[in-house]
C-alpha positions in Angstrom: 6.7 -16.4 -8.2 3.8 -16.6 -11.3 4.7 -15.1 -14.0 1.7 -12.3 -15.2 1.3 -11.4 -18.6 -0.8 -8.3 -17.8 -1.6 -5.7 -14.8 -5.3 -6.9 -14.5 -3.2 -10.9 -13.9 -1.6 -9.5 -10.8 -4.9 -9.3 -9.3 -5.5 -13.0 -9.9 -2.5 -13.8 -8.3 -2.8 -12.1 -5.0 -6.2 -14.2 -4.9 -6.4 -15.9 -1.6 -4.0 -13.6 0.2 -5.7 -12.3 3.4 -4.7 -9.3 5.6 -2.6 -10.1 8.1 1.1 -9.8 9.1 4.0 -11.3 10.6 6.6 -10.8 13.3 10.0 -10.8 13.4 9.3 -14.4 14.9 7.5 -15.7 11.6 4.4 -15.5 13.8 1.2 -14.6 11.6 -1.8 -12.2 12.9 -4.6 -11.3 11.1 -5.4 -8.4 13.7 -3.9 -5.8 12.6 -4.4 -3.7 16.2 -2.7 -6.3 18.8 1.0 -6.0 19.0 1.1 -4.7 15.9 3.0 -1.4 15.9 5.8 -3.2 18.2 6.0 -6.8 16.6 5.1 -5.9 12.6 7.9 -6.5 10.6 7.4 -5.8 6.4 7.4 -8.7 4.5 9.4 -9.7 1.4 7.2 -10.8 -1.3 8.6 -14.0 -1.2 7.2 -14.6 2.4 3.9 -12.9 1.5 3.2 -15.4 -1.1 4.2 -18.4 1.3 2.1 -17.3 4.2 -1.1 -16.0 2.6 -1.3 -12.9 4.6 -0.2 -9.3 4.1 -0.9 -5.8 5.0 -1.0 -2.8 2.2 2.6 -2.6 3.3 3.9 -5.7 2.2 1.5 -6.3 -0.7 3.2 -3.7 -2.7 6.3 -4.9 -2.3 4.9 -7.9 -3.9 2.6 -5.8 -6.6 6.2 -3.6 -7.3 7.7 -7.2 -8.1 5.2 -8.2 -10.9 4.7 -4.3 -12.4 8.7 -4.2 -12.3 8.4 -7.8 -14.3 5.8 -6.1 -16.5 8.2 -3.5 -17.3 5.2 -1.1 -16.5 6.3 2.8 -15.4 4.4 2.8 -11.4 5.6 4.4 -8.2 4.3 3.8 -4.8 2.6 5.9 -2.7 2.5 6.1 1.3 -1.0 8.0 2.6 -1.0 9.1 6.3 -3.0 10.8 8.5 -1.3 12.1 11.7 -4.3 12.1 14.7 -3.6 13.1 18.0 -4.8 9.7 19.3 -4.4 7.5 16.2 -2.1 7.1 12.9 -4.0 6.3 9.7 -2.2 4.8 6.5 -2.5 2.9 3.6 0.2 2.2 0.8 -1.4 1.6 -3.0 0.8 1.5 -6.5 0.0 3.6 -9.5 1.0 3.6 -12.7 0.7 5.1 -16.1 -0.7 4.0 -19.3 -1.8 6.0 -22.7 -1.6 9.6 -20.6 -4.0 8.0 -18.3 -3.2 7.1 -14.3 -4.0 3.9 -13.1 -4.7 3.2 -8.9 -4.2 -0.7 -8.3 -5.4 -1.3 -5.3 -5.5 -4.9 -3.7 -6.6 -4.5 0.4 -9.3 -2.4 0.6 -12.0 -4.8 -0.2 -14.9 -2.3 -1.3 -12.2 -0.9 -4.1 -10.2 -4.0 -5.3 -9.4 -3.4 -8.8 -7.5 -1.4 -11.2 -9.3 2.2 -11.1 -8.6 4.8 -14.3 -8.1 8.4 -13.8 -7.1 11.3 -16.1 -5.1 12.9 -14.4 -2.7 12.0 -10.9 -4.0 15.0 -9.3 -7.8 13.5 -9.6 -6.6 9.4 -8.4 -5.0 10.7 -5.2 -8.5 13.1 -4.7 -10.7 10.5 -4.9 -7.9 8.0 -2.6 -8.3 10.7 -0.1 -11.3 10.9 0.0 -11.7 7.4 0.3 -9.2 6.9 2.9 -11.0 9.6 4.8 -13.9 7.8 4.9 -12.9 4.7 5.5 -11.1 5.6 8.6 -13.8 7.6 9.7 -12.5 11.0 9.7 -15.2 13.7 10.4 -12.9 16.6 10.9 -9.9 16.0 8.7 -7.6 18.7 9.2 -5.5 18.3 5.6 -2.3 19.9 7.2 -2.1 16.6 9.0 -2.6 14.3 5.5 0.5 13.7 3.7 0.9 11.9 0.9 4.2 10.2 -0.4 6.0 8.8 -3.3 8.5 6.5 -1.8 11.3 3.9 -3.2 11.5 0.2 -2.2 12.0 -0.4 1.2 14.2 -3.1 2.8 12.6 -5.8 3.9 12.2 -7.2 7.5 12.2 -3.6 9.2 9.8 -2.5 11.9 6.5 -0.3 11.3 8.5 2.6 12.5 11.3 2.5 10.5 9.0 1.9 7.6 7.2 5.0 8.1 10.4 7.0 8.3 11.4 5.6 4.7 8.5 6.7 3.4 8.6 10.1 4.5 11.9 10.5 3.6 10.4 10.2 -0.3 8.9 12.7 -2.3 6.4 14.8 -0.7 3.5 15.2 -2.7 0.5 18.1 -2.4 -2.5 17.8 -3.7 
């Protein structure tokens, strides 16, 4: 794994990684629809680095690796959207720096970057707002958005199982 000297380095190194995932197989997609919520299985960072490909899932496993390495105080955060027909979610870090709040955010194209907030009330507003749009909900009913602060997972387990660890972490209203 490269060594990074700073948070905006991290960037640099996840450079060339596409989304995609893998089976339990070692079996790469990069659709994220078919087979996906029966044969996705979250990636060490290890493996994301070997095969190129990663969903928001396993590329914060890797991005916890290098802000761990950085010694830099982050948590990670598990967005869903419960629909009747469809689940929405997206995993992102954040950390702190100087009393500010930092959103590092790798696989949403249109907001790659390190974004700088005042306050953690006002980054997961504007991530909400974002994720609403970018899955295209009209009518969001916010009972059905949670937001989570979650540990690291084990690696290798199923989408479902993921979900469930996440939810079991800190429960966060904004």
């Amino acid at each position: 794994m490269e060594k990074v000297n700073e948070v905006k380095d991290i960037l640099n190194t996840l450079e060339g990684i596409e989304y995609g995932w893998c089976d339990i197989d070692k079996n790469v997609y990069k659709d994220a629809d078919k087979g996906f919520k029966r044969k996705y299985i979250l990636s060490s960072p290890e493996e994301v680095l070997e095969n190129k490909v990663g969903t928001a899932f396993d590329l914060v496993e890797l991005e916890r690796t290098y802000f761990k390495n950085l010694n830099k105080k982050f948590n990670s955060y598990f967005m869903i959207y419960y629909d009747s027909k469809k689940i929405y979610a997206h995993t992102f870090i954040v950390y702190e720096e100087q009393e500010k709040f930092y959103w590092f955010e790798y696989t949403w194209n249109k907001f790659r970057g390190i974004h700088e907030y005042m306050s953690l009330y006002d980054l997961l507003t504007d991530i909400r707002a974002k994720f609403t749009k970018l899955n295209n909900i009209r009518f969001m009913d916010e009972d059905y958005l949670c937001v989570y602060k979650y540990k690291k997972p084990k690696y290798h387990i199923g989408l479902k199982d993921f979900y469930k660890h996440c939810e079991n972490g800190e429960n966060i209203l904004i």
